[in-house]
N, C-alpha and C positions, 0 to 999 in steps of 0.2 A: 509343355510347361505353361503357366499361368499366366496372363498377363501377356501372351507372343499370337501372334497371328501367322499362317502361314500364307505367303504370297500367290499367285498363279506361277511365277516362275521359278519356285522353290523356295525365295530368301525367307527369309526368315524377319518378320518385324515385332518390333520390342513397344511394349507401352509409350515409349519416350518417341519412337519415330513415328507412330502410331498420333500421335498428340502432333506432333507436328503440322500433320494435315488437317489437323484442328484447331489450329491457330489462327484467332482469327483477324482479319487486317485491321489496323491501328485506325482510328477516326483522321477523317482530312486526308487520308492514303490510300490513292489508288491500288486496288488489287493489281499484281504484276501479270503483265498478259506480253504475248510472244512478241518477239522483235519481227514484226511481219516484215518491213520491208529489207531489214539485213536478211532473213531467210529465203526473202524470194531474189537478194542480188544473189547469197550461194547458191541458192538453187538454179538457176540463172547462168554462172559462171559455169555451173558443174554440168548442164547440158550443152553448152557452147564446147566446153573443152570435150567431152565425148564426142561431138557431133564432129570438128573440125578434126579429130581422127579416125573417127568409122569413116566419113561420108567420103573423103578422097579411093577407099577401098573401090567402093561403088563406079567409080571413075576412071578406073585405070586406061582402057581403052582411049578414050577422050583424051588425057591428059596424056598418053604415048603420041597420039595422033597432033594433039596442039605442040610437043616440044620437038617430035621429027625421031622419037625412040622407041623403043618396045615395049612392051605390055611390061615385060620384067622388069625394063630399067626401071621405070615410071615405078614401080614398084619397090628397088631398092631407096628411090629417092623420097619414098614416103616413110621406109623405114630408118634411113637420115633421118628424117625429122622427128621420127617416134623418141631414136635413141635422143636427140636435142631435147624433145621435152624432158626425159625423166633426168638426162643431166641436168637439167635448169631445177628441175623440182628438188634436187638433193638440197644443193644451196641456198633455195629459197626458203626450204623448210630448215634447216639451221638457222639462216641470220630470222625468219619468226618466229622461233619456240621458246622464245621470252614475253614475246608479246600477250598481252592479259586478252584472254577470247574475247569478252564480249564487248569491248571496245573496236575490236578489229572485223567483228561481225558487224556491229549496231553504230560505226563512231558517233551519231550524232544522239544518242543517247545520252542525256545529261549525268543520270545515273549512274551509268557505263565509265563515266570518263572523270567521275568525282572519286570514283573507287567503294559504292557501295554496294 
């Protein structure tokens, strides 16, 4: 069709989305650039939490050996705490799914938190 460009990923964009990306910023207004330091706390947060449940894997022996139990218990008692996080994850992700992102990513964001 006239007027559509086709994307690498299939979509489909139209003159009007197309025009978007050529919009160009307002005078006296900065160009919007990434929330560098909200991305690097999630990203940040999101190796921590993988790390503090792979890396006790790695340890099992050690951690039988420091509590006086067996390679297995030491092993049930890390999957206690697997099952604890994803129940904690349920409810935390309910009481947040009102929350507006990019205030909860960036809070110190002026922007972010004036609602624009």
């Amino acid at each position: 069709m006239a007027g559509e460009l086709i994307h690498p990923s299939g979509a489909v964009m139209s003159d009007q989305s197309i025009a978007a990306f050529d919009t160009p910023v307002p005078a006296g207004r900065a160009a919007p650039t990434l929330p560098l330091l909200g991305l690097l706390a999630l990203s940040t947060a999101s190796f921590l939490t993988i790390l503090t449940e792979a890396l006790p894997a790695g340890l099992l022996p050690q951690i039988g050996a420091d509590l006086g139990v067996s390679e297995a218990m030491a092993g049930q008692l890390i999957t206690i705490y697997a099952i604890g996080s994803f129940l904690a994850a349920i409810p935390l992700t309910a009481a947040t799914r009102t929350w507006r992102r990019r205030p909860a990513i960036h809070p110190h964001d002026p922007e972010a938190t004036r609602g624009v």
